[in-house]
N, C-alpha and C positions, 0 to 999 in steps of 0.2 A: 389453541385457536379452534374451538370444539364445530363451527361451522362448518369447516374443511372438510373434503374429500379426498386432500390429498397433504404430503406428510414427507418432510426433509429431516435427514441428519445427516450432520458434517463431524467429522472426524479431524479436531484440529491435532497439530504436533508444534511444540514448542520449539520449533529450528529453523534457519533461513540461512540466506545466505552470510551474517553477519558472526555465523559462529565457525566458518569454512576456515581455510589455510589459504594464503598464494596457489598452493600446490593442486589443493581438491575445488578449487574456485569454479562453483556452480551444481556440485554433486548433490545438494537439496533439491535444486529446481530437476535435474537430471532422475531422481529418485523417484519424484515427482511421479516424470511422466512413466519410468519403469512397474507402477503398481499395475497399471492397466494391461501390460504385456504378458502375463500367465503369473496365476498362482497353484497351493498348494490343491484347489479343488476346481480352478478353474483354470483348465492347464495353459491358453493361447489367450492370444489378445482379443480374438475371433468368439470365444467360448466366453469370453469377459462380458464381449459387446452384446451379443446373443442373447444372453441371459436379462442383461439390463434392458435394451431392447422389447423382450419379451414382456416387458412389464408398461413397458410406453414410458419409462421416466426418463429425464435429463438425470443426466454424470458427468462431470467436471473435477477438476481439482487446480488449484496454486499454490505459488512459491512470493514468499515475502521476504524480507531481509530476517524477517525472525521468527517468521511463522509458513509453517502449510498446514493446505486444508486438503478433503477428500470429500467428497458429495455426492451423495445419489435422493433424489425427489422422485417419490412415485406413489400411487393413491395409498390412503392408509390402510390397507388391508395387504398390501405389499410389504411393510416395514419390517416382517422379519425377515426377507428375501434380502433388505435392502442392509439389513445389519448382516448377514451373513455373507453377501459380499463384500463388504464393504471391509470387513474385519478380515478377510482372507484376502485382498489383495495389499492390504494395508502389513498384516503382521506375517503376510508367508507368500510374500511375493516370488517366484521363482528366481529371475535373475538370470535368466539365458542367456551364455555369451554372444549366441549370434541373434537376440533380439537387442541387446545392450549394444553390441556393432550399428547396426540398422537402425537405431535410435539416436546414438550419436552423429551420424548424419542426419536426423531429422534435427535436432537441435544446432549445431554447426550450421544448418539453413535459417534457423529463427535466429541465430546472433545477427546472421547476413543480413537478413532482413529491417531486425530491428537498426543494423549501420544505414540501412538504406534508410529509414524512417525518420528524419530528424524531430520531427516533430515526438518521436518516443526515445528517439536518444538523448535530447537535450534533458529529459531528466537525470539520465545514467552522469552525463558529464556533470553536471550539476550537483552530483552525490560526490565524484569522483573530486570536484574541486573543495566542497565542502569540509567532507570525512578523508581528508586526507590524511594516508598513514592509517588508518583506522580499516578492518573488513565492511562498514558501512557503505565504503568508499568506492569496493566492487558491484559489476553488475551482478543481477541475480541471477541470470542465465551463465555468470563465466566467465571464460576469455576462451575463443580458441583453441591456445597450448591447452588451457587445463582438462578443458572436453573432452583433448584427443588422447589426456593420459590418463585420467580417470579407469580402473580397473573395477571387475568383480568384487575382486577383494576388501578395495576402499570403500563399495557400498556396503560389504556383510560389516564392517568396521564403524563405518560411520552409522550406521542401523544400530547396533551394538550402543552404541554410545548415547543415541540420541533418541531413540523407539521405544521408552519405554512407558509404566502406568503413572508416572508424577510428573512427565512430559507433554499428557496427551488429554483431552479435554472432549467428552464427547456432547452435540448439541441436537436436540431434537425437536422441531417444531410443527404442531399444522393438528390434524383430527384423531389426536393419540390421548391416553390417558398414562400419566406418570409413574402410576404401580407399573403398567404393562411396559414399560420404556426402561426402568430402573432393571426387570427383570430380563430381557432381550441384551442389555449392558452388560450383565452379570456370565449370560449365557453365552456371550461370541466375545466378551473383551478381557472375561475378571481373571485368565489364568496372566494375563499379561505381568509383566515384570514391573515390582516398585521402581523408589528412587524419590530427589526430590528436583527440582526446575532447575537447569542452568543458567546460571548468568554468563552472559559474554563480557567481550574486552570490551572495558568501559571506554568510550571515548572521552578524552581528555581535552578541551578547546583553549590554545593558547594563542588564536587570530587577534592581533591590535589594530590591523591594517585593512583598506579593500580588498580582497580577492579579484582577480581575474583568468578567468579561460576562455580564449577561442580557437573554437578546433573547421579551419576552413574547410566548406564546401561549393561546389560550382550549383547554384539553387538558384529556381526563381522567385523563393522567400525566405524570409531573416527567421530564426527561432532564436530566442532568449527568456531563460529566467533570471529572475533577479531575486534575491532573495536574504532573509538574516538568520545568524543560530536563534534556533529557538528553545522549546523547551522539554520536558519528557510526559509523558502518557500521565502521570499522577499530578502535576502540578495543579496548584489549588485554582490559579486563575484562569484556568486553562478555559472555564465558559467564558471570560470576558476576551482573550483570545478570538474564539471562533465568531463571536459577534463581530470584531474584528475585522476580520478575514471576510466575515459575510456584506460589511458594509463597501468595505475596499473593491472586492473581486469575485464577487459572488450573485449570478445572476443576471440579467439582462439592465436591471435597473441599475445595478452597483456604480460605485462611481469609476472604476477601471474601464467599466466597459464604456460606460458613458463619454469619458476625456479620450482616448483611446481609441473607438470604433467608431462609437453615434457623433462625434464633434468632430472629429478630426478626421475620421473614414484613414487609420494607421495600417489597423488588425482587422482580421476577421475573426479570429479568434485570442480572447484574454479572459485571465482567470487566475485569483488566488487559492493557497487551500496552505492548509499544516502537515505535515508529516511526523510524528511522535514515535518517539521507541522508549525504553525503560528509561534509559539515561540522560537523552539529549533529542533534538527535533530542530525543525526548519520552518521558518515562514518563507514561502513562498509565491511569486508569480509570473505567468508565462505568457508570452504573448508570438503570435508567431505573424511578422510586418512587413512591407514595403521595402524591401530591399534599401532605395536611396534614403528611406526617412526613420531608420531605425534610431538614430541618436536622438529624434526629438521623440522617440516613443520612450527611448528607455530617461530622457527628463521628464518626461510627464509622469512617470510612473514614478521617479524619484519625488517629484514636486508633491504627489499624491500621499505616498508615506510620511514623507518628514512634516509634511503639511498637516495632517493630521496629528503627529506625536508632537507639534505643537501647538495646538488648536489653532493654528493662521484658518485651516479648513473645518470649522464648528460640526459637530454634530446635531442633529436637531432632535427633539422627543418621538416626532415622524419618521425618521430615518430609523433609528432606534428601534421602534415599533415595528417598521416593516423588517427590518433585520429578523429582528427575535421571530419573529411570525413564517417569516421565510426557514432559518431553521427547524421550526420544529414542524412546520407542512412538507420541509423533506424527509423529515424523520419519520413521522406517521406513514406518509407515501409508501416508503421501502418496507417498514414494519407491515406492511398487508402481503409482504411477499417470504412465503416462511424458510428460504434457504436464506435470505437477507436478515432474519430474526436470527437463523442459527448464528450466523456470522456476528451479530450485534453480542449477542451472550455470552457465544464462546471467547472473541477477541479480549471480551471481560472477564472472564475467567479466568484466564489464561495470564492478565498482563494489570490487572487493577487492580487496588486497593481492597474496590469492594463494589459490588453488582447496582448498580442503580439500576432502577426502572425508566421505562421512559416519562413516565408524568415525572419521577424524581428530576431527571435533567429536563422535561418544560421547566418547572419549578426554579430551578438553577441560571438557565438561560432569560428568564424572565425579571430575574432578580436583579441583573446588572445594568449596572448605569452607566450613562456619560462620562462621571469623573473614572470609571475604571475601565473605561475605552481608552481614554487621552492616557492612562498608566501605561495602560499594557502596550500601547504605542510606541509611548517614550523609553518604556522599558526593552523592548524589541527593535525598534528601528535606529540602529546607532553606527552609525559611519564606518565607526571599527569592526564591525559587526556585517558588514555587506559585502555580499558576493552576485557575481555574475557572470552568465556562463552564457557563452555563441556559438551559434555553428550561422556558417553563410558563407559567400565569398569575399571575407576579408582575411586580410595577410596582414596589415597594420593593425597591431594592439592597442598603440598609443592613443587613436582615438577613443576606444571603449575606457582607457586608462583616466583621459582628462573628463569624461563624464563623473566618474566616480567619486574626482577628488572633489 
């Protein structure tokens, strides 16, 4: 992006929550936040900030079911400041016990938090009902019990195991030149250790039936998704998918929102989206509603799927067109933002087949039709295949139960 001034790399690692144990549940996300507490040249978390600080850039990092990242953006003339931190808090983090103390009480507040949040819980529930029996199935942050037993030792362990150079993918975007980048990689990252990617436990789906979970709370609004198994990160049809999902619940125009918010005045807010991992994925939507009128929200939303994966509700060459166009104007959008390009690259990298470009996926997106709408419909939205998850003040299941059947 040779305009730029200024110049992001992200440091992904191939690990999440989804490779954890019952035991160490959450010690990815916890790792996480440990890089920025003192390393091998930057002894405190004070010396960390300082430094990055120093330069005026943002610094962030996440935790995915199967991935973290690390990030520092700062102008390009920074970038080996920015690889030399970034590789010392990454590969020689200190690990203080009494910063690891004082940390897990910061986290033990974020689980808090997020209980308090339903509107971000209702996803955790939602994984929890889906990936059941499976580590997919845990939040990313944890549980609790596993935070407060989490040890030193289990991170040098778990580091060990999952920190190494066929794990780790690094992405640079923004007013750099690629000799100069290749050799900055070479300089702070090349003693790192081989190896090749791990696979986790595959999830295995033997659902015939509806699913349901509601987990009461005293609210003055209903959070629900609804949602089907879906597919994994390489599936072929996976652009006729996101068309999908874009025509469903994506957008102001979409028809969710439309049936949902703008007709009916349900929600204030709704919205579809996919979740993909190597093996398996979800179709998804969430709408968060009216307390008394949650049953005809979650039929209209059912009406709207099945509707569609029968063509009772047509798609038109219009809808179609504004679909497609609506994707790839969010896609351009984010691509002008160069830690959003790391992310776009490395996620590929790291988890694809093979690196397309973004014109490759216009290209892709543009290609699909109506009859592979109505497929991937029919092939996703299947009775036996549906799941739904609540939080609100109900106690009686059996009403969410007979929606379903």
């Amino acid at each position: 992006m040779p305009t730029l001034e200024s110049a992001a790399i992200t440091v992904f690692v191939g690990v999440g929550s989804r490779f954890e144990s019952e035991k160490n549940a959450g010690i990815s996300h916890f790792i996480e936040h440990m890089a920025f507490k003192g390393s091998k040249t930057y002894k405190t978390a004070r010396e960390v900030s300082e430094t990055i600080d120093s330069m005026g850039a943002d610094y962030n990092a996440a935790t995915s079911k199967d991935w973290t990242n690390f990030f520092i953006k700062s102008r390009s003339h920074n970038l080996e400041k920015s690889f030399a931190v970034l590789s010392d808090m990454i590969l020689d983090p200190i690990l203080d016990k009494a910063e690891i103390e004082k940390e897990r009480g910061v986290i033990l507040e974020e689980i808090k938090m997020q209980e308090d949040t339903p509107m971000d819980k209702i996803g955790d529930i939602f994984m929890e009902l889906v990936f059941e029996g499976n580590p997919l199935a845990v939040d990313i942050a944890g549980t609790q019990k596993s935070v407060k037993n989490i040890t030193r030792d289990d991170f040098v362990k778990f580091r060990t195991q999952h920190y190494y150079g066929g794990n780790m993918v690094i992405t640079v975007a923004g007013g750099v030149h690629s000799a100069d980048v290749e050799k900055l990689a070479e300089r702070y990252f090349g003693n790192v250790a081989g190896g090749s990617q791990e696979v986790p436990l595959i999830f295995s789906s033997i659902q015939d039936k509806p699913k349901l979970k509601v987990e009461y709370k005293k609210s003055e609004q209903a959070h629900f998704i609804l949602g089907f198994l879906g597919n994994h990160r390489n599936y072929p049809k996976r652009y006729a998918e996101n068309v999908l999902a874009t025509i469903l619940g994506r957008g102001m125009s979409s028809r969710l929102f439309h049936e949902i918010r703008e007709k009916r005045g349900l929600a204030y807010s709704v919205g579809s989206s996919i979740s993909r991992f190597s093996d398996t994925g979800v179709f998804e939507t969430y709408a968060g509603v009216d307390l008394k009128r949650i049953d005809e929200a979650i039929a209209v939303m059912l009406e709207q799927h099945y509707g569609i994966a029968s063509a009772q509700f047509p798609v038109s060459n219009e809808e179609l067109k504004k679909a497609k166009e609506y994707m790839k104007g969010r896609i351009a959008l984010a691509l002008e933002d160069t830690v959003s390009v790391c992310d776009y690259f490395g996620q590929r990298a790291l988890f694809m087949d093979s690196i397309e470009t973004p014109e490759e996926i216009f290209d892709k997106i543009d290609a699909v039709t109506i009859d592979e709408i109505y497929q991937s419909a029919s092939e996703l939205f299947k009775p036996e295949h549906l799941n739904l998850s609540v939080i609100g003040p109900y106690k009686d299941q059996e009403r969410f139960a007979k929606l379903l059947r």
